[in-house]
C-alpha positions as CSV (number, residue, x, y, z in Angstrom):
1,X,-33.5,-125.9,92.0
2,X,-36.5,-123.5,91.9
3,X,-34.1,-121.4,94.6
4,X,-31.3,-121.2,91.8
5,X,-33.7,-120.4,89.4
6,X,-35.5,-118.0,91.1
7,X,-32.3,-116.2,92.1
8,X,-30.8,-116.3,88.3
9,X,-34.2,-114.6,87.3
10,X,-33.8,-112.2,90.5
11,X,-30.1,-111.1,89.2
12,X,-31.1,-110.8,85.4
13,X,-33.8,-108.4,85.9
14,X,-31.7,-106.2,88.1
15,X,-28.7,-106.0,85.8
16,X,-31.6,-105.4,83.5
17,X,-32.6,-102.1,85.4
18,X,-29.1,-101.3,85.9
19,X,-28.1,-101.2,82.4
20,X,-31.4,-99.3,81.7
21,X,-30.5,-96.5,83.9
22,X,-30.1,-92.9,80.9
23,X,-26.3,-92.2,81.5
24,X,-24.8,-88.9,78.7
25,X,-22.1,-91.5,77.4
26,X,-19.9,-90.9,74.5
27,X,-17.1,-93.1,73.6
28,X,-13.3,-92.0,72.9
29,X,-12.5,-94.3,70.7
30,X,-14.8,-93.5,68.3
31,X,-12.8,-91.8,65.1
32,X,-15.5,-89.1,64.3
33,X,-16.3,-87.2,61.7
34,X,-13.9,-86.5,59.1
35,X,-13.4,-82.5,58.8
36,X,-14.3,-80.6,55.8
37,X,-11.3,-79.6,54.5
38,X,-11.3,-75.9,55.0
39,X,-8.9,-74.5,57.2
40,X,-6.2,-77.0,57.0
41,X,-4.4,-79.1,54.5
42,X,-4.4,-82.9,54.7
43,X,-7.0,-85.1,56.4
44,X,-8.3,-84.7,59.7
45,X,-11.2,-86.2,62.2
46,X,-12.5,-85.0,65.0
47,X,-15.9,-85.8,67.3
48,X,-17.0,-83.9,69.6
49,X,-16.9,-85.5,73.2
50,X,-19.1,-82.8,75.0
51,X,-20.5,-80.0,73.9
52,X,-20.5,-77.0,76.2
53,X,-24.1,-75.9,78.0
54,X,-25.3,-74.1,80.9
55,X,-23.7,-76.5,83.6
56,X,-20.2,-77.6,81.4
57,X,-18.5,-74.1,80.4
58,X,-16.0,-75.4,77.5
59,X,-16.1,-78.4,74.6
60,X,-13.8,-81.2,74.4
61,X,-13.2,-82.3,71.2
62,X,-10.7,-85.0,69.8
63,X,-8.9,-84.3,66.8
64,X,-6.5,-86.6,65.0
65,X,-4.8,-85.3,62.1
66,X,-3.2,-87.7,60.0
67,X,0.8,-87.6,59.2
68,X,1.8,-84.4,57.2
69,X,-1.6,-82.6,58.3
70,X,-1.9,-79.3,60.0
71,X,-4.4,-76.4,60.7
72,X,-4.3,-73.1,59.6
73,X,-3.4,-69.4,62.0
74,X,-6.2,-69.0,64.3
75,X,-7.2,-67.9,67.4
76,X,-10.1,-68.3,70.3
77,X,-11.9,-66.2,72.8
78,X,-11.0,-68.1,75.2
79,X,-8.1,-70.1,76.4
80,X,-7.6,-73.7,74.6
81,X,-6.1,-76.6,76.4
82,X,-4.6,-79.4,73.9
83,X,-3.8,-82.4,75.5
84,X,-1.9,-84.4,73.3
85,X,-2.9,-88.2,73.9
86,X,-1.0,-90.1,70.6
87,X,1.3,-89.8,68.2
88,X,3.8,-86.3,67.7
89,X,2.9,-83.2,66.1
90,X,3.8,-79.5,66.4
91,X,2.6,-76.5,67.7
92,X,3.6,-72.9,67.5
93,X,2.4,-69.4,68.8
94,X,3.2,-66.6,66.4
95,X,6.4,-64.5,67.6
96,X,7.5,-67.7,69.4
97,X,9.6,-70.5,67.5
98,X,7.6,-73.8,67.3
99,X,7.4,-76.8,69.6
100,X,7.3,-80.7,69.0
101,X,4.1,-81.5,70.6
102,X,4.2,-85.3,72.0
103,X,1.9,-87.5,73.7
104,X,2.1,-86.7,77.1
105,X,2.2,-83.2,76.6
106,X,-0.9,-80.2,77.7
107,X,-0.1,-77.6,76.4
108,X,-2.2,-74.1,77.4
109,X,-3.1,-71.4,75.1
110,X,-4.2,-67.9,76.3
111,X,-7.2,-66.2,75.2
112,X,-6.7,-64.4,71.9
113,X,-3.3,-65.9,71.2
114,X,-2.6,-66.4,67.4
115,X,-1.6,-70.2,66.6
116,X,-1.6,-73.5,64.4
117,X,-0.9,-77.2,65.5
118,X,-0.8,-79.6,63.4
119,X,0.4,-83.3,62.8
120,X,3.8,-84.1,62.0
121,X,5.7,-85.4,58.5
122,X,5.5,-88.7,59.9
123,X,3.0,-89.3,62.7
124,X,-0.2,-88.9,63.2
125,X,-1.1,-86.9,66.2
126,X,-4.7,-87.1,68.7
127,X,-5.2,-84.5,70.9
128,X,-8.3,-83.7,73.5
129,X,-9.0,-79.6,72.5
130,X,-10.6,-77.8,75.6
131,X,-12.2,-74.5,74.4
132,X,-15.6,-72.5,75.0
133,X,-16.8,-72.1,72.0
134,X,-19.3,-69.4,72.8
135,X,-17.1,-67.2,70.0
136,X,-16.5,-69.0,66.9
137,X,-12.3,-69.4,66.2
138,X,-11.1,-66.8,64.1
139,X,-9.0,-67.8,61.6
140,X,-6.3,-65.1,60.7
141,X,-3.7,-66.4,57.9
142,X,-2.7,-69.7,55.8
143,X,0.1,-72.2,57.2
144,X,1.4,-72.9,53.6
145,X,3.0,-76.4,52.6
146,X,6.7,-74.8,52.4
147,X,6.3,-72.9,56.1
148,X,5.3,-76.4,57.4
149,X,7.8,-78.3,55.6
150,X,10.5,-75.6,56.8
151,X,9.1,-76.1,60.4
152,X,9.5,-80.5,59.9
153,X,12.6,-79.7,58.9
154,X,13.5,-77.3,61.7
155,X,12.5,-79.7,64.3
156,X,13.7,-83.0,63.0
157,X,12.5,-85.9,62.2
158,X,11.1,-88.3,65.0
């Protein structure tokens, strides 16, 4: 019995120091923050997964943007990298006609490239953003209600 006793105390106090050990953990599924609503219409959430430093070169964020939700012209320094994870949404570089973005879908912006994404009508959409953010995004022109309502209507409904 003492053997059995000894050996439960043996394996607590190890899985003790295991679970002691400092790991940089951040959960996915935690919803965020929600974003101030400046350069989009609707409602949208993000956190901030990691942040970029001396070793890690670019953030990753997670956005979700609720159903009939979308961000504003824009552009980055650098190239972005959405990886869509949930729901449908779309995307669209200027000059080119826009895309349904679904889960499933990575989708690779080059540097300086002027373009929105946004939720669609009827889905809400999460995507993992990939960025440096060494230059803060530049935001060029409004996506108005009526140009994304002509775009949901352009691409269908889900």
């Amino acid at each position: 019995m003492k053997k059995i006793v000894l050996v439960i105390a043996l394996i607590t106090s190890l899985s003790t120091i295991a679970q002691d050990n400092h790991y940089n953990i951040v959960s996915y599924t935690d919803d965020g923050t929600k974003a101030p609503n400046t350069h989009y219409i609707g409602e949208a959430w993000l956190s901030r997964l990691l942040q970029e430093d001396n070793e890690l070169p670019y953030n990753v964020v997670k956005a979700t943007f609720k159903a009939n939700s979308t961000l504003d012209w824009h552009k980055h320094s650098t190239p972005q990298v959405l990886i869509v994870v949930d729901g449908i949404g779309y995307y669209q570089e200027k000059g080119k006609a826009p895309y349904k973005m679904k889960s499933g879908d990575i989708i690779k912006c080059a540097k300086d490239t002027e373009h929105w994404h946004a939720s669609s009508k009827e889905s809400d959409v999460t995507y993992l953003a990939l960025y440096s953010g060494q230059t803060p995004t530049e935001w060029t022109e409004v996506v108005t209600q009526e140009y994304y309502d002509s775009v949901a209507v352009k691409l269908g409904k889900e």
